[in-house]
PyMOL Python script that loads the backbone (N, CA, C, O; Angstrom):
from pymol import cmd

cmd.read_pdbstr("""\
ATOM      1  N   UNK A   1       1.216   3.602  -6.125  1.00  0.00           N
ATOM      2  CA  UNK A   1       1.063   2.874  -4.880  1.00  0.00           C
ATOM      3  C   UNK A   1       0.083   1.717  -5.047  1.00  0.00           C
ATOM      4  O   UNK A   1       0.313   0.514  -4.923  1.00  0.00           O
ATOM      5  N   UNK A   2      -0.584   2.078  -5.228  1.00  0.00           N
ATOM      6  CA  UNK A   2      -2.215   0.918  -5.961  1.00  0.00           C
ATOM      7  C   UNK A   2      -1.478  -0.142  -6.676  1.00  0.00           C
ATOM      8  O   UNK A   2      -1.460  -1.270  -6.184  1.00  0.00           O
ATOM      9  N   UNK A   3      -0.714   0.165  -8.062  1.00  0.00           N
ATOM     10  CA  UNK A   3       0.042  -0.713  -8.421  1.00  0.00           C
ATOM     11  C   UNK A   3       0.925  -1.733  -8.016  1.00  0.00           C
ATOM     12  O   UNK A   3       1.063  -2.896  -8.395  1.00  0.00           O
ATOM     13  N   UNK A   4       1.458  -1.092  -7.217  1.00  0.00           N
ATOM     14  CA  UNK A   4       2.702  -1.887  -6.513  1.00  0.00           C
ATOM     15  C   UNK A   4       2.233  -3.151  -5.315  1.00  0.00           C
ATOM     16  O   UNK A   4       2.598  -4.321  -5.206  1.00  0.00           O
ATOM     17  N   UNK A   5       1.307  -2.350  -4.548  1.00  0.00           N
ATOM     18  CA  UNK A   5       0.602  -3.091  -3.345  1.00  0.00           C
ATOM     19  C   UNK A   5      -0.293  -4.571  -3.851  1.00  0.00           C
ATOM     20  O   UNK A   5      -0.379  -5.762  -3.551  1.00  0.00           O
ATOM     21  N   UNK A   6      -0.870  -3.556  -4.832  1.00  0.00           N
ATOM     22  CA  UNK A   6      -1.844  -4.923  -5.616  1.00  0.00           C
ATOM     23  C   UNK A   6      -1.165  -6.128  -6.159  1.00  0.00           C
ATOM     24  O   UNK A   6      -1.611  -7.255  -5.941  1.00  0.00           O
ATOM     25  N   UNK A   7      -0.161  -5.926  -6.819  1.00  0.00           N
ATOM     26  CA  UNK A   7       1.362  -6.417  -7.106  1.00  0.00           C
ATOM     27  C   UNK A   7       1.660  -7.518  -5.890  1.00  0.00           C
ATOM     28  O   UNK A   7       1.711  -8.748  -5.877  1.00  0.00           O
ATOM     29  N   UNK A   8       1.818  -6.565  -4.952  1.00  0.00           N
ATOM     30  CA  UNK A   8       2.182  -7.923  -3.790  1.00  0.00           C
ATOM     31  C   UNK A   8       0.890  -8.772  -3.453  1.00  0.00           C
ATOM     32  O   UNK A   8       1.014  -9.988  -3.309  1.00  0.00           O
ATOM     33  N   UNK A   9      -0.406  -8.137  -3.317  1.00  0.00           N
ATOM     34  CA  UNK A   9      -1.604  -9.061  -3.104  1.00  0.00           C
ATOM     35  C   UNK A   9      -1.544 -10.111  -4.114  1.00  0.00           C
ATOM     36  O   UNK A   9      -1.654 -11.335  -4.060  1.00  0.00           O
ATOM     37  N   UNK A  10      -1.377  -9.437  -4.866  1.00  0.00           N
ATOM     38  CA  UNK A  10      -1.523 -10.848  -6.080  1.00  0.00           C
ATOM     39  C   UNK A  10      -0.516 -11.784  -6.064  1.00  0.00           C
ATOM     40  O   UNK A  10      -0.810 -12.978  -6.011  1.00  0.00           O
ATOM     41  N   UNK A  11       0.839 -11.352  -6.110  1.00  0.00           N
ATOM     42  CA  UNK A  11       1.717 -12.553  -5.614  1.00  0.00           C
ATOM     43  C   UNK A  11       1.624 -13.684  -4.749  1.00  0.00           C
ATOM     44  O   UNK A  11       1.875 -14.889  -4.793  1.00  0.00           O
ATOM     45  N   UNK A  12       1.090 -12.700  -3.807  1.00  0.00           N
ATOM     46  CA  UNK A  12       0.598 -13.285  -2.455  1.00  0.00           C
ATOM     47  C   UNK A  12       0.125 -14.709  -2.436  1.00  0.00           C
ATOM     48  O   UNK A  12       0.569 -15.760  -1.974  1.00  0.00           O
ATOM     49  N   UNK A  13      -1.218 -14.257  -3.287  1.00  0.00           N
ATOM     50  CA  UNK A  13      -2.476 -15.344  -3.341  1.00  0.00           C
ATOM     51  C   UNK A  13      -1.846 -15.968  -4.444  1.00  0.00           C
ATOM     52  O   UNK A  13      -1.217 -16.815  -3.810  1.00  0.00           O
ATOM     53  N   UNK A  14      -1.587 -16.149  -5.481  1.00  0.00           N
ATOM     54  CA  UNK A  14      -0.973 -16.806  -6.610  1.00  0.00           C
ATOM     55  C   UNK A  14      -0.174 -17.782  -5.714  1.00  0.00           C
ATOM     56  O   UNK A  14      -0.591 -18.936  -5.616  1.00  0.00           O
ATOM     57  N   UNK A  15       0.810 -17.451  -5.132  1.00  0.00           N
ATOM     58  CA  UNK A  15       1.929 -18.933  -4.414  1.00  0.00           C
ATOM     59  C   UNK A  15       1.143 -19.348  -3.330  1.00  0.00           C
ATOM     60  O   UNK A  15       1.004 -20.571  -3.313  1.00  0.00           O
ATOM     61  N   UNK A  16       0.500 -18.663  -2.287  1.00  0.00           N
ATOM     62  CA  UNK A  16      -0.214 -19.447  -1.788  1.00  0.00           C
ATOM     63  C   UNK A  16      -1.168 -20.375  -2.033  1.00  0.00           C
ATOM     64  O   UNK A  16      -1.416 -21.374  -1.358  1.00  0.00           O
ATOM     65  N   UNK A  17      -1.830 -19.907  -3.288  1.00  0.00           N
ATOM     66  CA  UNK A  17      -2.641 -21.269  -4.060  1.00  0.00           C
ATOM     67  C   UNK A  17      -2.082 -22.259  -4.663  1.00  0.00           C
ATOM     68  O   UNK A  17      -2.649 -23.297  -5.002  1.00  0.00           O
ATOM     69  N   UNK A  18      -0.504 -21.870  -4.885  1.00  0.00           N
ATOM     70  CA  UNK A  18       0.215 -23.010  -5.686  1.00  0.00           C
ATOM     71  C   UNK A  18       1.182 -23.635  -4.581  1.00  0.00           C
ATOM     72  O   UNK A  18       2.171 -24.324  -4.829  1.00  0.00           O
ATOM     73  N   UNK A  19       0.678 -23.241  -3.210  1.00  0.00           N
ATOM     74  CA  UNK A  19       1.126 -24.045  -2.354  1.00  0.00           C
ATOM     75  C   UNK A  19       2.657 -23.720  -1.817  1.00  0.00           C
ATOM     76  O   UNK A  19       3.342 -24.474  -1.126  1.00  0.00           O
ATOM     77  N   UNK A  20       3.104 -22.122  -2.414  1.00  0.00           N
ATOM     78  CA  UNK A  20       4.450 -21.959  -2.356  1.00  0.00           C
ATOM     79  C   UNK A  20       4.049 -20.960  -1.382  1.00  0.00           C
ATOM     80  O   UNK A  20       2.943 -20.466  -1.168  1.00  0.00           O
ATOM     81  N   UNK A  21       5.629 -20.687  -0.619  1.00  0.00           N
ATOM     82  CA  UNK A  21       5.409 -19.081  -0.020  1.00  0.00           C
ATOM     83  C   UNK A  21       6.610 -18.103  -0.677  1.00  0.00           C
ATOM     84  O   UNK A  21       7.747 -18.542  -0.843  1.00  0.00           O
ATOM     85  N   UNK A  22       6.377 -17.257  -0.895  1.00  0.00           N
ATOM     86  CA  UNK A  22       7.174 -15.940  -1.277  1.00  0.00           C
ATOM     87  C   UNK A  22       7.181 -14.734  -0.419  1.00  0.00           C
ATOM     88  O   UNK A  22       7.936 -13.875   0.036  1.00  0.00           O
ATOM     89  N   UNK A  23       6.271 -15.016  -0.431  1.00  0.00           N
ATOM     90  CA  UNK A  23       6.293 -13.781   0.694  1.00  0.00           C
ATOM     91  C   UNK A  23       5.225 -14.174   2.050  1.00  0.00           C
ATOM     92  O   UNK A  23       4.035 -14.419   1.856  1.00  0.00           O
ATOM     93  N   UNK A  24       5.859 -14.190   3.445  1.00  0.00           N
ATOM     94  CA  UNK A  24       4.885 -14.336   4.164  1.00  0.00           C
ATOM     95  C   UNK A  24       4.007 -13.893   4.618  1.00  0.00           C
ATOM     96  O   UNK A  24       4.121 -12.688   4.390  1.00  0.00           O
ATOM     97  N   UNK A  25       3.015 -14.078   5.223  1.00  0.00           N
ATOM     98  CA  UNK A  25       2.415 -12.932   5.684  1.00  0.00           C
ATOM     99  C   UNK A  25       2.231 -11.907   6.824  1.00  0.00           C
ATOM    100  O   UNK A  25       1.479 -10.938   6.928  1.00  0.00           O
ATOM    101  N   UNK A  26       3.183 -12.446   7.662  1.00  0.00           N
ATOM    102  CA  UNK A  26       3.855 -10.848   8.333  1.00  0.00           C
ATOM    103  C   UNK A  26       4.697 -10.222   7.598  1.00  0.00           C
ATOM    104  O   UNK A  26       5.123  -9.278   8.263  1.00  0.00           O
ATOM    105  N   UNK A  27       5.296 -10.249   6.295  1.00  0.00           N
ATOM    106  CA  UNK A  27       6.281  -9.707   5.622  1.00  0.00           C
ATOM    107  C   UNK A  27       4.582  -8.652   4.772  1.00  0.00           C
ATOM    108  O   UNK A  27       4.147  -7.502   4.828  1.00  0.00           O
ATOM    109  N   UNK A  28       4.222  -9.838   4.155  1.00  0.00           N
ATOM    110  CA  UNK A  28       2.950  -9.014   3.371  1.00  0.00           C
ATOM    111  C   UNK A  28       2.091  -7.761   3.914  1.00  0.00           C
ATOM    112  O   UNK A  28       1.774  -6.662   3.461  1.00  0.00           O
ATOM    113  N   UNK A  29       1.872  -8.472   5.110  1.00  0.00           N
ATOM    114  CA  UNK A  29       1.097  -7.133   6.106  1.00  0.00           C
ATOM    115  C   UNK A  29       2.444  -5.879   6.217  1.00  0.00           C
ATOM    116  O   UNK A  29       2.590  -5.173   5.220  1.00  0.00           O
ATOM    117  N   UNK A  30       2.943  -5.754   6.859  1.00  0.00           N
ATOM    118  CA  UNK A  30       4.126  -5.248   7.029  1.00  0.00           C
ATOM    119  C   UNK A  30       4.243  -3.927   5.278  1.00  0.00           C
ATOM    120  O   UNK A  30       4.129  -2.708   5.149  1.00  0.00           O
ATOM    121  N   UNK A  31       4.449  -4.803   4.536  1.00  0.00           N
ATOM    122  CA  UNK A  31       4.658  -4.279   3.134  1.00  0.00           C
ATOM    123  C   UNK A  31       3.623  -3.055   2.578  1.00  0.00           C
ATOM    124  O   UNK A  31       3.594  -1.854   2.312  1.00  0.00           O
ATOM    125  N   UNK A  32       2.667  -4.474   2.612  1.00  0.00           N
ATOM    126  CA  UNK A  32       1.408  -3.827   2.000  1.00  0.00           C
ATOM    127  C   UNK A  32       0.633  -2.687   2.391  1.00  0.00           C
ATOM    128  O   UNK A  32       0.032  -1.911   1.648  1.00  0.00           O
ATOM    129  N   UNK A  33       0.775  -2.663   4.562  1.00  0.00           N
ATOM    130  CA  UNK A  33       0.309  -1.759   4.764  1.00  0.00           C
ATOM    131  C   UNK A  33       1.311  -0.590   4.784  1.00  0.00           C
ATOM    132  O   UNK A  33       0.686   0.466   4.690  1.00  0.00           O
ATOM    133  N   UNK A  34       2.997  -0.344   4.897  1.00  0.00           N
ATOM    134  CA  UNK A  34       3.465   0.591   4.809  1.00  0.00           C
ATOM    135  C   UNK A  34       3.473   1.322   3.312  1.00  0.00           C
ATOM    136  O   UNK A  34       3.580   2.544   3.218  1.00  0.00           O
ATOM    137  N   UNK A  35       3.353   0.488   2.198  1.00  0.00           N
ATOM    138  CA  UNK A  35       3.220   0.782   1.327  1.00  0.00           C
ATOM    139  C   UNK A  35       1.970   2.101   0.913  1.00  0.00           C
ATOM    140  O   UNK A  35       2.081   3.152   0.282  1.00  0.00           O
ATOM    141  N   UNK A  36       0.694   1.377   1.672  1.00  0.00           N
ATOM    142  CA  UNK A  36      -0.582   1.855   1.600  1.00  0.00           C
ATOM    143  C   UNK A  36      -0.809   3.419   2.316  1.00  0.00           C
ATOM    144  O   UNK A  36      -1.269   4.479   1.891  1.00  0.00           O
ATOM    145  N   UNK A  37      -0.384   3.087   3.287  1.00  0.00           N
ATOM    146  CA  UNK A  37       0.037   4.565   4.805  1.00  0.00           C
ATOM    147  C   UNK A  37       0.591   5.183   3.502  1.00  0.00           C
ATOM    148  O   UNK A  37      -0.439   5.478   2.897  1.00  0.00           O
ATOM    149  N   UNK A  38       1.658   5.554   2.712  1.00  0.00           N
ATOM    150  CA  UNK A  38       2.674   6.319   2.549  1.00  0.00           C
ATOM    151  C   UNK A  38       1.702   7.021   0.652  1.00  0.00           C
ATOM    152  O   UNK A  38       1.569   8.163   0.213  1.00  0.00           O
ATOM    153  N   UNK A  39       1.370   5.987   0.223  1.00  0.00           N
ATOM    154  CA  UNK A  39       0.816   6.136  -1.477  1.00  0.00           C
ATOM    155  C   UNK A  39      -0.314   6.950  -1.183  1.00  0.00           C
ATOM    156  O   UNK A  39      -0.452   7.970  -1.858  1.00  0.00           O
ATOM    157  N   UNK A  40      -1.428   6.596   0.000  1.00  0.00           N
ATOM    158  CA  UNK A  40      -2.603   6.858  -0.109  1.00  0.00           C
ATOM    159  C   UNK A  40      -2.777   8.306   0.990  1.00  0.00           C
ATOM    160  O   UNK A  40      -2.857   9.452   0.549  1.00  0.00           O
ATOM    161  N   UNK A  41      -2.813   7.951   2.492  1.00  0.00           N
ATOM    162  CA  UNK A  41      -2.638   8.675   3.254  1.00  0.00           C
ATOM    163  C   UNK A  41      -1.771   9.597   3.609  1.00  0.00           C
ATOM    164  O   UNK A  41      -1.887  10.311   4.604  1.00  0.00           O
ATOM    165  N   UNK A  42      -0.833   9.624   2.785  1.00  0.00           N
ATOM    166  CA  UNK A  42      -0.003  10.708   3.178  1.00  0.00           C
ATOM    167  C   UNK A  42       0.228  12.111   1.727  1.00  0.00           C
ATOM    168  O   UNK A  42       0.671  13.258   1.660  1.00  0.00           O
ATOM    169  N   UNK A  43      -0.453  10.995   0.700  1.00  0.00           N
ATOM    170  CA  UNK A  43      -1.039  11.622  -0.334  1.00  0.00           C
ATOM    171  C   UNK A  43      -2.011  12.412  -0.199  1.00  0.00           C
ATOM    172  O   UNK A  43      -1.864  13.592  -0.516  1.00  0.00           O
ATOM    173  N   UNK A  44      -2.915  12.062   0.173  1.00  0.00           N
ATOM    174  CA  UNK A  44      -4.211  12.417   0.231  1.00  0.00           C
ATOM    175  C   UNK A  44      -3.774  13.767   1.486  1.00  0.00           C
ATOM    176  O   UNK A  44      -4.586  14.657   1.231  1.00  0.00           O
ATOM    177  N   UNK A  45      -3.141  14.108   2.318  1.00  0.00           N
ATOM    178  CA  UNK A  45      -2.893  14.450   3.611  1.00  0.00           C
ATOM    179  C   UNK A  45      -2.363  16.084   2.940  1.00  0.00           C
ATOM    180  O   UNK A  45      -2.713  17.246   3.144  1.00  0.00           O
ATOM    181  N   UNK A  46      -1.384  15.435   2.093  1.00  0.00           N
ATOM    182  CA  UNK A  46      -0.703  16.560   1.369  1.00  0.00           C
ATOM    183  C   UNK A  46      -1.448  17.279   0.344  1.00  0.00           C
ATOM    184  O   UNK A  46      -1.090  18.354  -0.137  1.00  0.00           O
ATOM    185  N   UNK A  47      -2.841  16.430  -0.068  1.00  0.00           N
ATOM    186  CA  UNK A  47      -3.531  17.071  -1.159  1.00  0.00           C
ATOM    187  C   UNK A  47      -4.650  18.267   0.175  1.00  0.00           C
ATOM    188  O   UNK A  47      -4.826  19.484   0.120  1.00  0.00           O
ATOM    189  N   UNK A  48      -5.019  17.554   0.902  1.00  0.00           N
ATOM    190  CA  UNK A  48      -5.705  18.595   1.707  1.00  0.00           C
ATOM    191  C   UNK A  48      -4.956  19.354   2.329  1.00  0.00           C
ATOM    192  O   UNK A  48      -5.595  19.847   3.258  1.00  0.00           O
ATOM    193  N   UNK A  49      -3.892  19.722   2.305  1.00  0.00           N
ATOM    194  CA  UNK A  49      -3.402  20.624   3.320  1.00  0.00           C
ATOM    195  C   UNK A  49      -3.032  21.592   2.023  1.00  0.00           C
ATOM    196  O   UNK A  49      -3.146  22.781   2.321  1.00  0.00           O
ATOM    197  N   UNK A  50      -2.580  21.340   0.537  1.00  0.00           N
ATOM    198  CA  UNK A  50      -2.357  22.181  -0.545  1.00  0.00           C
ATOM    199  C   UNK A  50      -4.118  22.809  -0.779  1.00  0.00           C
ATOM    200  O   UNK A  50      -4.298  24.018  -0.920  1.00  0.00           O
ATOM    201  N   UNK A  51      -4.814  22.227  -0.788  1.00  0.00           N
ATOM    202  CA  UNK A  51      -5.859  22.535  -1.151  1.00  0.00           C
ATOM    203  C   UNK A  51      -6.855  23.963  -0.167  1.00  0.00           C
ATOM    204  O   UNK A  51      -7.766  24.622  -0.670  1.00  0.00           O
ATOM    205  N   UNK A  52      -6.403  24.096   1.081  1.00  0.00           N
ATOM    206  CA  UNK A  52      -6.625  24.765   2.071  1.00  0.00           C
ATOM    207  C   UNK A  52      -7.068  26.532   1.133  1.00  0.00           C
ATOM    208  O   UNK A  52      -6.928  26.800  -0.060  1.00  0.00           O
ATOM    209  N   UNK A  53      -7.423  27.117   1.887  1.00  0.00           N
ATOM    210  CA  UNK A  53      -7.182  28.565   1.397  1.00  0.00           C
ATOM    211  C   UNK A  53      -6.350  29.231   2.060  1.00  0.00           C
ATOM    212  O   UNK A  53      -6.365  28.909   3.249  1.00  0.00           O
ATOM    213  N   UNK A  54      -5.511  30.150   1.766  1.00  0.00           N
ATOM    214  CA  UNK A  54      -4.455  31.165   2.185  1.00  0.00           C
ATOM    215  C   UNK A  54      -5.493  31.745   3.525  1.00  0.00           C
ATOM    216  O   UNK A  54      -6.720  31.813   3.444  1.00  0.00           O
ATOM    217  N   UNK A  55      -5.082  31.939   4.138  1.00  0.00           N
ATOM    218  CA  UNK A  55      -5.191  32.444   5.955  1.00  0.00           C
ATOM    219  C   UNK A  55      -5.047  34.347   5.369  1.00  0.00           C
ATOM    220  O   UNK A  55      -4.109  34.966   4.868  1.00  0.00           O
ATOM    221  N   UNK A  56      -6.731  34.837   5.817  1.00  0.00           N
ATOM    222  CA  UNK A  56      -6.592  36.121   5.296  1.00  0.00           C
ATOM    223  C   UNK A  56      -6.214  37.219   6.580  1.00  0.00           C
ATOM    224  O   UNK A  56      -6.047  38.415   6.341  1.00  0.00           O
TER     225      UNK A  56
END
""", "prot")
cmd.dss("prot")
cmd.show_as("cartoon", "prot")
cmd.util.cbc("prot")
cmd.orient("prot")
């Protein structure tokens, strides 16, 4: 997820400094943060709920 997202940040800023667009930035927001919700938080969501102890 890290990979991929960073991936688009960097695209991002790269054409926007070269004055191009590729991706806009409601497309970017849009991307970057569903990307982020799904790699990180829903990761992390599933690691604490595995991590729990069995209910005695």
């Amino acid at each position: 997820s890290l990979l991929v997202t960073m991936g688009f940040a960097t695209t991002y800023a790269i054409t926007h400094f070269m004055g191009k667009t590729l991706l806009a930035i409601p497309t970017m927001v849009q991307v970057h943060g569903l990307l982020n919700v799904l790699g990180f938080c829903v990761a992390g969501l599933l690691g604490l709920y595995r991590s729990r102890p069995a209910p005695t």
